[in-house]
Structure formats: C-alpha cells, structure tokens
C-alpha positions in Angstrom: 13.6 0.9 6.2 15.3 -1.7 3.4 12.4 -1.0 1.6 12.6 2.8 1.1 16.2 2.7 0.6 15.7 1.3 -2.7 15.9 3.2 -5.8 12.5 4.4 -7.4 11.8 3.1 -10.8 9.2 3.5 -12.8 5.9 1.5 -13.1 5.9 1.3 -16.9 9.8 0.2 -16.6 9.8 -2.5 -14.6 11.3 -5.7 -15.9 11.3 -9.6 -14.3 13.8 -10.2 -11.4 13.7 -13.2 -9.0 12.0 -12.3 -5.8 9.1 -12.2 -3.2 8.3 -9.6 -0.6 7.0 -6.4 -0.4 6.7 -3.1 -2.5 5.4 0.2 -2.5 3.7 2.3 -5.3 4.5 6.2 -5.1 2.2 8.8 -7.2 4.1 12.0 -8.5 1.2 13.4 -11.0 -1.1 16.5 -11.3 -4.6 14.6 -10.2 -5.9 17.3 -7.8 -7.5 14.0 -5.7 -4.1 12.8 -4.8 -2.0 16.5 -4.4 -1.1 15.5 -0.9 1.1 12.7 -1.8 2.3 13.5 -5.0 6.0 13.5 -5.0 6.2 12.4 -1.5 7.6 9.7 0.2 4.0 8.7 1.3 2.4 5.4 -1.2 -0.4 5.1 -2.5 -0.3 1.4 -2.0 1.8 -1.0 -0.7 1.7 -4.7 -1.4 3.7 -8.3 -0.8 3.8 -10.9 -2.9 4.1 -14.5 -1.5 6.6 -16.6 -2.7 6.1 -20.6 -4.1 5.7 -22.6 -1.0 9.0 -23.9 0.4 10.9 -21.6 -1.6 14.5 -21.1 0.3 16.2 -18.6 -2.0 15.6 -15.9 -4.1 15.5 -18.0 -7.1 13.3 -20.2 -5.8 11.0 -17.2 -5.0 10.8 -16.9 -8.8 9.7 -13.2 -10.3 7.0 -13.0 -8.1 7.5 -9.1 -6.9 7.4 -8.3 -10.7 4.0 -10.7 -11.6 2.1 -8.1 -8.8 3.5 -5.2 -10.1 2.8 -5.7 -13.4 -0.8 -6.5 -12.8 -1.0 -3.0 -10.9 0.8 -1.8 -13.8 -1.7 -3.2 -16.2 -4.9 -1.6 -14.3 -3.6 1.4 -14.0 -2.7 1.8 -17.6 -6.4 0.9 -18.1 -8.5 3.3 -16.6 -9.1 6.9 -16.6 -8.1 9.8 -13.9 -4.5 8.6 -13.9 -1.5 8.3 -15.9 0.8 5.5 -16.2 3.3 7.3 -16.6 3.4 9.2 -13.1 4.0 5.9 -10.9 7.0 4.7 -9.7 7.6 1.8 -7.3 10.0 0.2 -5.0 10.3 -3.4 -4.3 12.1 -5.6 -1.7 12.8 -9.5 -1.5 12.3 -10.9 2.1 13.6 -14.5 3.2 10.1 -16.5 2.7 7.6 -16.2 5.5 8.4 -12.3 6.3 6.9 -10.4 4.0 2.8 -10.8 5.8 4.6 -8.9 8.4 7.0 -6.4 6.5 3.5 -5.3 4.4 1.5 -4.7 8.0 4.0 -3.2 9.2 3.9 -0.5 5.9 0.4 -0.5 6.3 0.8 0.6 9.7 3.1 3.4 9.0 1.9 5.0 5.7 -1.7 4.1 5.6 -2.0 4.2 1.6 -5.0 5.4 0.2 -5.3 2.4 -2.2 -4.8 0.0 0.3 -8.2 -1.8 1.3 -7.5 -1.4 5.0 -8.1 2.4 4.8 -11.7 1.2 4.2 -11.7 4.3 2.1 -10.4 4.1 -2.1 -9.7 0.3 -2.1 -10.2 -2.2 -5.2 -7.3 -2.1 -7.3 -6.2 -5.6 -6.4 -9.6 -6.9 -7.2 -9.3 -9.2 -10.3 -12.9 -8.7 -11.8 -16.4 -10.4 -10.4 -17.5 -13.8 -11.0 -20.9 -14.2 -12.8 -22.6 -15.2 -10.0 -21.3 -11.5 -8.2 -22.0 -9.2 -11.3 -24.6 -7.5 -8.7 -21.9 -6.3 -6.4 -20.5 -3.0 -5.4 -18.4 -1.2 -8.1 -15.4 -0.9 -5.7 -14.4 3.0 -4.9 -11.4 2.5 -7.1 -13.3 1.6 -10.3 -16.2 4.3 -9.5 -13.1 7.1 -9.5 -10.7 4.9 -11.8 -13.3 3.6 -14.8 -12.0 1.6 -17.2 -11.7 -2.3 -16.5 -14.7 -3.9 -18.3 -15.6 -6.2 -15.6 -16.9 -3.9 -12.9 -18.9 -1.6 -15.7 -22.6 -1.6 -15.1 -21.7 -3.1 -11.5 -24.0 -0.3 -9.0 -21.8 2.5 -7.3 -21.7 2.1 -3.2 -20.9 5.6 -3.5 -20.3 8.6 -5.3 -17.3 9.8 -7.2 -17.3 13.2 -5.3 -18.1 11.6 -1.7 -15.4 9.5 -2.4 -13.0 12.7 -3.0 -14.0 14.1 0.0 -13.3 10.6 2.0 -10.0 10.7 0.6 -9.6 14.4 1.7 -10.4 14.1 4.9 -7.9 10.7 5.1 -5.1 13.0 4.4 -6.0 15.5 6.5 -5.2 13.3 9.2 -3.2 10.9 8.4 1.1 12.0 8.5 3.0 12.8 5.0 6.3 11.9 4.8 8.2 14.5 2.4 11.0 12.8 2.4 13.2 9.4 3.4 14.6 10.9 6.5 10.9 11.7 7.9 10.5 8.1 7.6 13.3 7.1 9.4 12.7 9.9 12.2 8.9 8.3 12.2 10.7 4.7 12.6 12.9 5.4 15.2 10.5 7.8 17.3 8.2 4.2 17.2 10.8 2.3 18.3 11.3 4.8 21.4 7.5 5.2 22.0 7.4 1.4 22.5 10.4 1.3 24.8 8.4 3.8 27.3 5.4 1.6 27.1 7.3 -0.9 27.8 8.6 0.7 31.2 5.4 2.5 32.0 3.5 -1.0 31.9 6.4 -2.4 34.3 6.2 0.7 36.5 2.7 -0.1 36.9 3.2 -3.8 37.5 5.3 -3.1 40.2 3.0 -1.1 41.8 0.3 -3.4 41.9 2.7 -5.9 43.2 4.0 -3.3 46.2 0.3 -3.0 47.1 -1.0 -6.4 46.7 
C-alpha cells in the first residue's frame, strides 16, 4: 500500500537516491500485446533490490532501488516492441530484511506479466548467458523484445505469436486494477478473507474437539 502511494515517475527520469526495497514498473503505451494494462494500476513487473549486508539506514542501503531500475531501464531502451518512453515506475525503501517479503507479497497480488513467476513472458532480469550456456533457451522476453546481443542466435522455446496468446489468456484471468483505490479494496477484502479462514478453521477445530 506504501508502495502504490508513491508518485509515478518516469523510467527514462529516474535519478540516484539512497535506498533498498521494492519497485513496480507500470506500462502506459499503444503495444496491442499489453492493451490490458496499459495505463492501469496493474505492473508489468515488480522487483526488490537487496541492500549491502548489515546496512541499518537508508544511507547505508546505498542507491540500490535506482542500480535495478536503471538496468531495466537500460534493456528496455535496447530492444524492439516497446518504447522507453511509455514506462514509469514507483519505488519504496524498506528497513533491511523486508523487502523478500514486500516483493512476494506484489507478486501475489498483481501477478506481472514480466515477472518470471507467471512462468509466462519472463527474462528481463536475465543479464546475458555465459559461454558455456550460449545453447540455451532465448527467454520469451528476448523472442518478443529482440535486441540485447547476448541472447541473438540463442534457439526460441517458443514462438513470438504463442507467446502473445500466453500472455492473452494471463490477462484474461488474472484481475486489473484501474485504479489505486481497487488496490486498496483488493487489500483490505484479503485482509477480511483471511480473518474468516481464520474462524472457519477454529470452527472446525472445535468440532473435532466436541466429537473427539
């Protein structure tokens, strides 16, 4: 909730501020591929960034949040299918230790289509192939996003258009959140979905317990 009460900016403007945690990329251009998301309050990816180890304050943390960022920024200005310029991005500094847990939860809740846990358009945060690899798997990113020299000539798992259609069908059922307030309604009906489990599961203990 921090997290998406933080101003937008845009990819291309980000500049270096002390801080570790978690961020979200947002798409607003025309690709017809991402049209369900564009402008939304759904990302595309979210993201942490670990901070130095024993790092107690921000400071400490050093610009870590930007040093992801900008790599993201830096791939996506490279390849073709997208435009730098229609990303923007939110970023929050946690206290160290929190942010494994702030990005699953995000995960959980938006399911982005970049992110590799959709098992669907993954491979932007891959940082090339090691000579030893060259034979592996262009990752779905790079077949749809070409561009970063490493993965060119590396075989396709699949194909640009099945790929489009995977992505399709993700957003047909996955929830788009048109605007901050969804989110918050999303969060909060979460939080009361948990509390009924809660008292279903102690319903059902003490009924075992009555006929024990």
């Amino acid at each position: 909730l921090a997290l998406i009460s933080q101003d937008r900016v845009s990819l291309d403007a980000i500049t270096p501020v002390y801080g570790a945690g978690v961020y979200a990329i947002y798409y607003n251009g025309p690709e017809d591929t991402y049209a369900p998301i564009s402008g939304s309050e759904t990302p595309i990816y979210v993201g942490k960034a670990d901070p130095p180890v024993g790092a107690t304050s921000v400071v400490q943390q050093e610009t870590k949040l930007y040093g992801r960022l900008n790599e993201h920024r830096k791939n996506i200005d490279k390849v073709g299918g997208i435009n730098l310029a229609h990303f923007e991005c939110r970023a929050l500094a946690v206290q160290s230790g929190y942010q494994a847990a702030a990005e699953s939860h995000l995960i959980n809740l938006f399911r982005p289509i970049w992110n590799n846990e959709t098992k669907i358009l993954y491979g932007l945060g891959k940082h090339g192939d090691a000579a030893t690899t060259r034979a592996n798997n262009k990752s779905p990113w790079d077949t749809l996003h070409p561009g970063r020299k490493w993965a060119e000539g590396n075989p396709e798992a699949k194909t640009a258009d099945d790929i489009r259609r995977d992505v399709a069908n993700h957003f047909n059922q996955t929830k788009i959140f048109g605007a901050t307030e969804d989110v918050f309604a999303a969060f909060a009906e979460g939080i009361r979905r948990a509390d009924r489990i809660d008292a279903a599961d102690e319903e059902e203990a003490d009924a075992e317990l009555w006929e024990e």
